[in-house]
C-alpha positions as CSV (number, residue, x, y, z in Angstrom):
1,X,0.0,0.0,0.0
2,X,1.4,3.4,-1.1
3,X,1.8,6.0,1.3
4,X,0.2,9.4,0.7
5,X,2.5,12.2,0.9
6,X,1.6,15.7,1.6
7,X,2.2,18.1,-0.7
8,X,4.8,21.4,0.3
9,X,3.0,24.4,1.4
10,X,3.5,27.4,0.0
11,X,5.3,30.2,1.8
12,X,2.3,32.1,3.3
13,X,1.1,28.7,4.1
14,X,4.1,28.0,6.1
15,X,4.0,31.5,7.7
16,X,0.3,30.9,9.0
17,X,1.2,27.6,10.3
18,X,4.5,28.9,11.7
19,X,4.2,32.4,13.1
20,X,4.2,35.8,11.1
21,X,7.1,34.8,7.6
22,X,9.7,37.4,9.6
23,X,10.3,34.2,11.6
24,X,11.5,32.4,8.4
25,X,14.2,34.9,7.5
26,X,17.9,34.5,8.2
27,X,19.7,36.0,10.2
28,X,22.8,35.4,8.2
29,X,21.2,37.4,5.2
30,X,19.5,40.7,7.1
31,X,22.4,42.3,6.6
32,X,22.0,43.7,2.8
33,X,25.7,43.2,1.7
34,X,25.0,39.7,2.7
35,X,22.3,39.1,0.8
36,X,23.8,41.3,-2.1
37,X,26.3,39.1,-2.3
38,X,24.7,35.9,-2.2
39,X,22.2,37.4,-4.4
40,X,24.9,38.2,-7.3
41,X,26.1,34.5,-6.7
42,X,22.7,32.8,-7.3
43,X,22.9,33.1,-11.1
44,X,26.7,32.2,-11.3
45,X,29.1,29.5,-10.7
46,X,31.9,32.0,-9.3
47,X,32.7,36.0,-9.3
48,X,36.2,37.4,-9.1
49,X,36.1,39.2,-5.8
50,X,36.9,42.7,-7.5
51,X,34.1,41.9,-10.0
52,X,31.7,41.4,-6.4
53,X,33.2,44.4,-5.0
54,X,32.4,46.8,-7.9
55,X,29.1,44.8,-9.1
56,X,28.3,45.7,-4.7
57,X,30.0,49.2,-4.7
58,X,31.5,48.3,-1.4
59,X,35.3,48.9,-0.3
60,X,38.0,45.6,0.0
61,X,37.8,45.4,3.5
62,X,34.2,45.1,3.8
63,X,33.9,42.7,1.1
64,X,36.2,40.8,2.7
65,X,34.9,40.3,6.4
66,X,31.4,39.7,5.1
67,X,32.5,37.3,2.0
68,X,34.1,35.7,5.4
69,X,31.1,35.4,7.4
70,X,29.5,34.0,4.7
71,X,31.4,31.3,4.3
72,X,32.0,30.4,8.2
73,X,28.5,29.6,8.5
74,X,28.7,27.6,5.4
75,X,26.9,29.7,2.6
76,X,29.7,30.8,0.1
77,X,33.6,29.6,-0.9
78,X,36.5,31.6,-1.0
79,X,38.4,30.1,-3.7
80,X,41.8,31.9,-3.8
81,X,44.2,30.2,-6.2
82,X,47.2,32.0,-8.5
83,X,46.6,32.4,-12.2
84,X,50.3,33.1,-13.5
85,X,52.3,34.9,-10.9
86,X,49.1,37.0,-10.1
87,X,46.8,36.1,-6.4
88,X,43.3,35.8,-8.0
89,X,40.3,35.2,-5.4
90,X,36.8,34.1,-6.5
91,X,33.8,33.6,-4.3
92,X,31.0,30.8,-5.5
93,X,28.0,30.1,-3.7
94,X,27.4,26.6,-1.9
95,X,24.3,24.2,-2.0
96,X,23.9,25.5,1.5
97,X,23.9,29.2,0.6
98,X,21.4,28.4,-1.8
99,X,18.8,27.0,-0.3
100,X,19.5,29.5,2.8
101,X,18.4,32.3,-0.1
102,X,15.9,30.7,-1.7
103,X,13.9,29.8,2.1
104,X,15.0,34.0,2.9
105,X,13.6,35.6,-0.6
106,X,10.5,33.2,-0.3
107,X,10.2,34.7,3.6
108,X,10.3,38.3,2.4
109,X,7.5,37.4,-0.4
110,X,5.5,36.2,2.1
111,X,6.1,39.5,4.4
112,X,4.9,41.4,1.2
113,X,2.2,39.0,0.7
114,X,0.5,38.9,4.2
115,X,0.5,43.1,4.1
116,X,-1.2,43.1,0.8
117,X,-3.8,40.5,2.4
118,X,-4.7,42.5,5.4
């Protein structure tokens, strides 16, 4: 005998069994160079980190630190290899990072979704 399986709810299904869709967003990705950055990633296998920098219009240092925190909690790669004599680093996002963005952008559609309901 087959078992039934139920089918995935849909974010603002989630949020109204869950709590208010704020509750779904990550931490990891309030802050908006953060989420820039994974964003950018999303549709790419890998970005030279001055490419990010510009594409972001942040400064080295601040690319840097949050590229950094981004991949200690498991969401991007900092691939930093040497192509001829020159240091070239790229950043690429992980399956992880993925699915951490997809669950955040589906968490702020549901925000926008629950105010146009009221």
């Amino acid at each position: 005998m087959a078992k039934e399986t139920t089918p995935a709810l849909t974010p603002g299904e989630a949020a109204a069994h869950e709590g208010h869709p704020r509750l779904a967003l990550d931490d990891k990705l309030l802050n908006p160079l953060r989420l820039s950055i994974v964003s950018a990633l999303v549709a790419r296998d890998s970005v030279s980190f001055k490419d990010m920098r510009e594409f972001i219009q942040t400064t080295d240092s601040t690319l840097s630190k949050n590229a950094s925190a981004l991949e200690e909690c498991g969401y991007v790669t900092i691939i930093k290899q040497f192509i001829g004599t020159r240091p070239h680093t790229s950043l690429s996002l992980t399956k992880q990072g993925r699915q951490a963005w997809e669950r955040h952008i589906a968490a702020l559609q549901a925000i926008a979704s629950a105010g146009e309901q009221q």
